[in-house]
N, C-alpha and C positions, 0 to 999 in steps of 0.2 A: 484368758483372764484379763489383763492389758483393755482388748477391746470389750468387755465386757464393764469394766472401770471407766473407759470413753463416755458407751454409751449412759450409764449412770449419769454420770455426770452431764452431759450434753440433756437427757432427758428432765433432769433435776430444774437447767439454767430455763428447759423450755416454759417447766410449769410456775418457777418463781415468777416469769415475765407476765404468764397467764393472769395468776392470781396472788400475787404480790410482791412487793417492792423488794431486789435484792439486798443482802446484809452488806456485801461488799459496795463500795463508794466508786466502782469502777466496773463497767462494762465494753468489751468490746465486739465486734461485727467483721468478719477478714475485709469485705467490701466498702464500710463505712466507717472503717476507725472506731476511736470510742469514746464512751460519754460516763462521764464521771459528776460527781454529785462536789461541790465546790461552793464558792462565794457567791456564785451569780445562779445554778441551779440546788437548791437544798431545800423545798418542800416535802413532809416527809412523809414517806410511802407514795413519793408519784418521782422522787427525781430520777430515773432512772427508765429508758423508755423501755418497751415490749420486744420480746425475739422480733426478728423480719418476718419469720412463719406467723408469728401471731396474727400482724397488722396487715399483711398480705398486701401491699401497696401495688395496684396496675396502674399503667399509663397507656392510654387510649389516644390513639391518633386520627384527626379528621381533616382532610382537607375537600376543598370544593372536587377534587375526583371521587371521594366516600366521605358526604357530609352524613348518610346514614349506616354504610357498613363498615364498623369500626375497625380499625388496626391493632391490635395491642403490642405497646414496645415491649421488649423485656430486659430486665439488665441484666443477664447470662446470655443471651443469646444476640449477637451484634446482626446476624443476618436479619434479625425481626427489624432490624432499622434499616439495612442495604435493600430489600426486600421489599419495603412498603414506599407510599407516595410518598414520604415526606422529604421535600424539597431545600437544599440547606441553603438557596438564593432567596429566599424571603425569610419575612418576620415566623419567630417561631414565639407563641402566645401559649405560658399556661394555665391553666383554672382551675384553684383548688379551693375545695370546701373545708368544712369548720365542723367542730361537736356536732354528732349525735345526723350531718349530713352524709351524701354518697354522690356519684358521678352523672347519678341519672336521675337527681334532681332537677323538676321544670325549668328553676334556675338556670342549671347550669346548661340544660338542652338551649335555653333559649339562648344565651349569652356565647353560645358557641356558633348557635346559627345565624346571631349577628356578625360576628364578627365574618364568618367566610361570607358571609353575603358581599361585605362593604370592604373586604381585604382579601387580597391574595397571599395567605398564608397560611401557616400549619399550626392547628390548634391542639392542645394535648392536655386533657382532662383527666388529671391525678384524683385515683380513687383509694384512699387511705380508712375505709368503711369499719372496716374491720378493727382498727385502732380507735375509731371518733364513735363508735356507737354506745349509746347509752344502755341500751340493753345489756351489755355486757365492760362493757367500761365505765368505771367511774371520770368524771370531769378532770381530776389531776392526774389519774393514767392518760386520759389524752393529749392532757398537757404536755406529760413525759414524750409521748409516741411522738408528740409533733418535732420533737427533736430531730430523730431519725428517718420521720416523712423527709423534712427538709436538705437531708444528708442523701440521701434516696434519688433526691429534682436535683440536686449538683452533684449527683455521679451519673446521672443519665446525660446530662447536661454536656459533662466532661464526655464523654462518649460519643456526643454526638457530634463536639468539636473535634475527637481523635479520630471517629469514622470518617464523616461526610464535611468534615471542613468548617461547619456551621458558626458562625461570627458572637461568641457571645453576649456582644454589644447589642445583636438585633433580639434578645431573648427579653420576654416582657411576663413576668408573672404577676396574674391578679390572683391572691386571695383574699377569703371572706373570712370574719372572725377569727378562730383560728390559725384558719388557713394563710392569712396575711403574717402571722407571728414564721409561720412554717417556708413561707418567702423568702423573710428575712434570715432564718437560719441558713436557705440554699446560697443567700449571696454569700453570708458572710466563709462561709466551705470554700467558692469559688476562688472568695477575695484572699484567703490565706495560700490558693496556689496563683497566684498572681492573674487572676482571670476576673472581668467586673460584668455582673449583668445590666442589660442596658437600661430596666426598667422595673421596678414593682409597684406595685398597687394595692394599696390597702383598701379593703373595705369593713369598715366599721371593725378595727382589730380588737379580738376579743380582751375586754380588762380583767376577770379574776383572775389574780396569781400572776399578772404583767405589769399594772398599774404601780407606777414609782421602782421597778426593776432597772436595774443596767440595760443597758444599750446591749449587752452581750447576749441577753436572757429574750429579748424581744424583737420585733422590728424595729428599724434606725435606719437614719437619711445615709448611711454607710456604708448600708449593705446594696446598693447597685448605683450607677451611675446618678438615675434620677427616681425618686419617690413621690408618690403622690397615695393624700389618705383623705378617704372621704369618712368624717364620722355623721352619724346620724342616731344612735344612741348612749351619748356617755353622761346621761342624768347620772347624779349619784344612784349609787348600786343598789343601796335600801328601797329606792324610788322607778325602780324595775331597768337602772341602768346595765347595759351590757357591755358596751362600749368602752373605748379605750378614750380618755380623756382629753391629754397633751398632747402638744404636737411633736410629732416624731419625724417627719417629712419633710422634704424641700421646701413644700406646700401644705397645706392641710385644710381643709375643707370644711365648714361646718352648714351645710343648712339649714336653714330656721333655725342657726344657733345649735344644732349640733346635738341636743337633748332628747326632743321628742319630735316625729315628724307627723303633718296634717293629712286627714284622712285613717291615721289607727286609732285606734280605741283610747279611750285615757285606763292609767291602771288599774283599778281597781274594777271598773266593767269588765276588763282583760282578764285578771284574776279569775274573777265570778264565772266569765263565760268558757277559760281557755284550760284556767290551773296557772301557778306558780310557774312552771317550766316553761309554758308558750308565750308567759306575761309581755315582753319585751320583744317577738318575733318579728311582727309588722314594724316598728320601729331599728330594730337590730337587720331585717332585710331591705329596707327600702337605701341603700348604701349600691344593697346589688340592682335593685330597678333602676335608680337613676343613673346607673355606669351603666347598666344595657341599651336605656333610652339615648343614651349620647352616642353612641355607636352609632348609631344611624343616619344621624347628624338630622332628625326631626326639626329638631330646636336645638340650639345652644345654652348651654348652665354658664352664663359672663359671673364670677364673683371680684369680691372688692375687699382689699387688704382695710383694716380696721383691728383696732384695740379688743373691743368685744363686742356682743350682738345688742348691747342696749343700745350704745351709740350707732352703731348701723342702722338700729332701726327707726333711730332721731334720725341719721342725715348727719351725721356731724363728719363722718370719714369724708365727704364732699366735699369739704373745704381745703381738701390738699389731694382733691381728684389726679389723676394723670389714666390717661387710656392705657399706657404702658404698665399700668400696673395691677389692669385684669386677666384674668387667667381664667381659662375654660374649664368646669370640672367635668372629669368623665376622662374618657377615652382620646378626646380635641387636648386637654392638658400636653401643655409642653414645658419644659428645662429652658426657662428664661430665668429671669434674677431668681436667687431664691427668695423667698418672702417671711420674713422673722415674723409679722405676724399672721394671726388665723385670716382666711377667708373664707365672707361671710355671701350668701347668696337667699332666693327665696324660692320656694317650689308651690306647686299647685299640689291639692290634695288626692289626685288618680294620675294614671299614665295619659299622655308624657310626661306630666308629670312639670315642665317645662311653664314659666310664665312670660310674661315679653316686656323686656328692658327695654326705657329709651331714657337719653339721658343729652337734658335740652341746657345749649348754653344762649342765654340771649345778652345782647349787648344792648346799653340802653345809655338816657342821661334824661334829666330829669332837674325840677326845682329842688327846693328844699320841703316841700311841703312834704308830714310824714304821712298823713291819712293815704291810702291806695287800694285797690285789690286789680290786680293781673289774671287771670286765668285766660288756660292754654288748652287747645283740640289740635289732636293729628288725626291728617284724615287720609287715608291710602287708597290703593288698590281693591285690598279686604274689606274695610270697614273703617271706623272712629273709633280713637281714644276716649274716655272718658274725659270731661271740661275737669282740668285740674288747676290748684289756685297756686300763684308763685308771689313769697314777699318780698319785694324788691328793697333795695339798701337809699338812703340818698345819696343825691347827685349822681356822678357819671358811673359807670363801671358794669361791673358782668354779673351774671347770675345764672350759680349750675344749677340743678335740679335733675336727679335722679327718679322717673315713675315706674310703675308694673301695672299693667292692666294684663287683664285676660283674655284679650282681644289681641289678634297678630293682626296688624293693617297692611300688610303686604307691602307693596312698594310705596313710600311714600311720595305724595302727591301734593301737601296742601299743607299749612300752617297757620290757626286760624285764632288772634290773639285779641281778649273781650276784656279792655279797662274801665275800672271805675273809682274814681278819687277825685279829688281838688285840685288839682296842677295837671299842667300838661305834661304828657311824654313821650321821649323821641325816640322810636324803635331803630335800632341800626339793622343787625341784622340778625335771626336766629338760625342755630346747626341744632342738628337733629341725628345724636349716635342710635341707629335701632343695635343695640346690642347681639340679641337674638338671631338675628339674621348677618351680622357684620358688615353693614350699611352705611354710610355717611351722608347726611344733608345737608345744604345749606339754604336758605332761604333769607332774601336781601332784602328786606321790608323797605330799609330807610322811610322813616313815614312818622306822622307827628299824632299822637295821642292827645285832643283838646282836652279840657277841663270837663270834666265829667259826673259831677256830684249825683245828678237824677239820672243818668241815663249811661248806658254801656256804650263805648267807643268798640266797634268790632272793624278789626283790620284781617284781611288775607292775603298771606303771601305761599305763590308758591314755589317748589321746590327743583333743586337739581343736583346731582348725584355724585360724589365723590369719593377716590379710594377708599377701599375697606381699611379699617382702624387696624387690624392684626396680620402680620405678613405672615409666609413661609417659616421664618429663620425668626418665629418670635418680632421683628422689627414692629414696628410702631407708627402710626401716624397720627397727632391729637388735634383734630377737625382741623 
């Protein structure tokens, strides 16, 4: 009778979790503690996550010994971890998807086979399907589930430091929408037993039901050592925004301003051609291309602290430039200063996706006269810049200038500068940051620009090569 009361009951808890939200404000798991419905989780009919049998969470291990035949960890069974290749002297990388995803999305196959490609490490792709599927979960059950996902990556976590020794500092989780919110829950589990992850990653953290939440309820620069968030869609929500807005991170990352990015559709084509549900997909994924594209180290994403994207896109953050204060987005991103404001960078409309920074400082001196025009070509190894126009200040002093073409010129070679105005001017000398490639130029003109009213003064100076701008250890060096 006794166990027949058990199982009642045990059966009852399973199918509340199936198909709706418990009465009680308090559930618990023997493995994962428990999750109660409170100030910071109280959306109703989703605070409260799924049995573990519901959401069926695997963890999948790959490393370069089985980049195609998978391992599966399991968190009953410790010999699945003594057992298999994973190695607890390297980085251990995990990747977790978002609503209505699963493990063996192209995504995620791709971004796993970058990372063994370009790292010696163990990759472990958390498949939470069963919880995130739209077919049978609503959006705020997944919400709830992600609770318990994330309780799920710091108990395996924890296991894997109690097995195999493994360093939690070298634990680096990337998720995607969701999945980034489900990060931030593993840290902050870890960090209540005095243990800190070395890294998470955001990618475009999903906003319904996060947007304006606690720090407790979401991702937060808190929950590991160092955060990094790439957004790339948090237009307002009405306007097919997915994305999470503010910055939560050490860093936070906006391309193209962080809204919508070049190359998707605009919404309303989106709509017509996709539905409602896919409106925001190209936009809400390109957060995971351009973190796959970095991994490889193709190209480099250099972005630049700034107020917001309008000024950025004037030029106005330039006037209080410092090389030290760019920062790589993707996977190159390191735990240097943290950065209070957003950064802002620019992408090309397909993969890589990648455009090419250079960022010219020239020294000059000059009359008073203010008529001028300056323009500048770089000419490399690859190819030429495009002739771009730079307006010069009176009398003596410097002049930065940040461009992007879509041309990579390889090694630079040449600098090649066409005046025209009423006064003469005296080039001292011009550097040349290739951002993209982490290059330094300088080029010594010293040379005198005549009075030029009818005709173009064209000077060439060329170039020779100096330390790259970004050390190992974050360090620095500005031309």
């Amino acid at each position: 009778m006794q166990m027949t009361a058990v199982y009642v009951r045990t059966l009852s808890l399973f199918w509340c979790a199936v198909f709706t939200s418990c009465t009680d404000a308090k559930i618990c798991f023997s493995k994962y503690g428990c999750f109660e419905v409170n100030e910071y989780f109280s959306v109703k009919d989703a605070a409260l996550p799924s049995h573990p049998d519901v959401i069926q969470t695997k963890f999948y291990l790959y490393t370069r010994g089985n980049q195609k035949k998978v391992e599966q960890l399991k968190l009953d069974n410790a010999s699945s971890i003594t057992t298999s290749t994973f190695d607890p002297s390297r980085k251990t990388i995990f990747i977790v998807h978002g609503f209505a995803h699963h493990s063996q999305k192209p995504w995620v196959i791709r971004m796993k086979n970058e990372l063994l490609k370009r790292y010696l490490c163990n990759v472990i792709c958390v498949d939470w399907r069963k919880g995130a599927s739209y077919l049978t979960m609503f959006y705020l059950r997944a919400v709830a589930n992600a609770r318990l996902v994330g309780a799920q990556i710091a108990y395996l976590i924890q296991i894997l430091n109690d097995v195999t020794g493994v360093r939690t500092k070298s634990v680096h989780i990337i998720g995607h929408s969701l999945g980034a919110h489900i990060a931030g829950y593993a840290g902050k589990r870890l960090a209540r037993k005095g243990l800190s992850i070395g890294r998470i990653t955001g990618l475009d953290p999903a906003r319904p039901q996060f947007e304006g939440s606690h720090a407790e309820a979401r991702l937060d620069k808190s929950d590991a050592t160092f955060v990094d968030v790439i957004h790339t869609n948090s237009a307002p929500f009405l306007l097919g925004g997915a994305g999470y807005r503010g910055q939560i991170g050490h860093v936070d990352f906006y391309p193209n301003g962080g809204e919508y990015q070049p190359g998707c559709e605009g919404l309303l084509k989106s709509i017509w051609r996709s539905g409602i549900l896919h409106a925001a997909t190209c936009h809400h994924m390109r957060a995971v291309e351009y973190f796959t594209a970095s991994i490889g180290q193709e190209c480099l994403f250099p972005a630049f602290p700034c107020s917001s994207w309008n000024e950025f896109t004037k030029g106005q953050c330039l006037k209080r430039f410092h090389v030290r204060d760019i920062i790589l987005m993707g996977m190159q991103a390191q735990q240097c200063n943290q950065q209070e404001e957003p950064m802002y960078l620019t992408t090309m409309h397909k993969s890589p996706f990648c455009v090419y920074n250079y960022v010219i400082l020239i020294y000059y001196s000059r009359s008073e006269r203010s008529y001028n025009a300056l323009y500048f070509q770089l000419s490399g190894s690859k190819g030429k810049t495009e002739k771009k126009k730079i307006h010069l200040g009176r009398g003596t002093g410097t002049k930065l200038e940040l461009t992007t073409d879509n041309t990579d010129i390889g090694e630079l070679l040449n600098v090649e500068l066409f005046y025209y105005g009423f006064s003469s001017l005296h080039v001292h000398n011009v550097r040349v940051n290739i951002l993209h490639r982490n290059e330094m130029y300088i080029s010594c003109f010293d040379q005198l620009f005549e009075n030029s009213f009818w005709f173009f003064w064209r000077l060439s100076g060329t170039t020779s090569r100096r330390e790259a701008y970004i050390g190992e250890e974050c360090g620095t060096i500005f031309f």
